[in-house]
N, C-alpha and C positions, 0 to 999 in steps of 0.2 A: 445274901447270896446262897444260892442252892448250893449241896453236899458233891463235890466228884462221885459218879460216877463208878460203882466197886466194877470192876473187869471181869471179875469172878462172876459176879452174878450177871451181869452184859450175857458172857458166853455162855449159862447155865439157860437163860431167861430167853433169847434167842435163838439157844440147838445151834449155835458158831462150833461147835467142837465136833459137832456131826457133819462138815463140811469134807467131802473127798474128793476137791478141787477137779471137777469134771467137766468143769468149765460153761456147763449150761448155763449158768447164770449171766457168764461171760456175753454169752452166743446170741442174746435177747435184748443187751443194756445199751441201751442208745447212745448211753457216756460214752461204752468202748468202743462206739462205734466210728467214735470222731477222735477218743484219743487212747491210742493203742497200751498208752503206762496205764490203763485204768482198768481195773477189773476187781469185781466186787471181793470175790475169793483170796485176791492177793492182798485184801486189805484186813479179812480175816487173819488168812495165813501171820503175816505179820504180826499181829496183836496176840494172837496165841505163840510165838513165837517168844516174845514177851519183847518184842523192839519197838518200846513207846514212844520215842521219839524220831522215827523212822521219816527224813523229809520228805521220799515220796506219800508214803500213807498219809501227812501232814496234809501234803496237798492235795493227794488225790482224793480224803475222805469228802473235801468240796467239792468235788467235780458231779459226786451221783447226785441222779433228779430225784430221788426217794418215790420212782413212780411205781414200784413195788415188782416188774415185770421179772426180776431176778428171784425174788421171793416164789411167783406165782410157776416159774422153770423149774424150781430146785425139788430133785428128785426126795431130798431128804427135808423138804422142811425147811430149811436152816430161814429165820429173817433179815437177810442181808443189811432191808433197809433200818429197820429198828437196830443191828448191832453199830449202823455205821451212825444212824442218831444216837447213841448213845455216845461213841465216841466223841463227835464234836460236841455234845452236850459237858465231854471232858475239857476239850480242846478250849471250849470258849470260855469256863470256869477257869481255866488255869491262863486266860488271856492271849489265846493262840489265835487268831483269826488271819487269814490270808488277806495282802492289799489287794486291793480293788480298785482299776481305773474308772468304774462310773459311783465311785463315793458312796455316800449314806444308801442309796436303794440296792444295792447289793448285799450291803452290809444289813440292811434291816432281813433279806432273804435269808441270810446265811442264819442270825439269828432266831427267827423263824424254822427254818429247817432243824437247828439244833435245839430245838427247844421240844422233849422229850412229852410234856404233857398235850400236844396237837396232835391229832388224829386225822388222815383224812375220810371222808367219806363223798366222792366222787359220786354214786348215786341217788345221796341224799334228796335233792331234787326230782327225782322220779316218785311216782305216785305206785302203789302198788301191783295196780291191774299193767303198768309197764314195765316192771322190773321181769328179768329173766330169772331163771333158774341153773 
């Protein structure tokens, strides 16, 4: 079993402490679009804060699509989506996982999403002469 997770270096490795909760990231994330407890900053907030077992952040860290749009907002940099994968990559080490009414394929997502070594590359599939700049 993989090593937790240092938080220290989460927030160093991420630019999380460079967050001044402006809510941009807020303003762009589909999550909080559907669910008002969720927003990417306040699950920073929290962790720097040092409230690690905090039920909301518990649950809300599952709720982001890791589709990065809070990342590509943020006036400062900060990577919302990497700090929030590392967290659950805490979460799931330490056997935290939310139930799930549709079982195993949820479950195999959430795994997935916290699984810290997956990168995505969305334009992988393009060919060069189509990619933009």
């Amino acid at each position: 079993m993989a090593d937790l997770v240092d938080i220290n270096k989460l927030i160093e490795e991420t630019g999380a402490f460079d967050c001044v909760e402006c809510g941009k990231c807020t303003s762009v994330c589909p999550a909080a679009s559907f669910n008002p407890e969720f927003a990417p900053r306040l699950i920073v907030v929290k962790a720097l804060e040092g409230i690690k077992n905090d039920p909301v952040t518990q649950k809300n860290m599952w709720i982001c699509l890791t589709c990065e749009m809070c990342n590509s907002m943020c006036p400062y940099k900060v990577n919302y989506s990497g700090f929030i994968q590392g967290l659950r990559a805490n979460s799931f080490q330490e056997g935290n996982l939310p139930i799930c009414s549709q079982g195993g394929l949820i479950h195999t997502m959430q795994r997935l999403m916290a699984n810290e070594s997956l990168r995505q590359n969305r334009l992988g599939w393009l060919t060069d002469d189509l990619k933009v700049t």
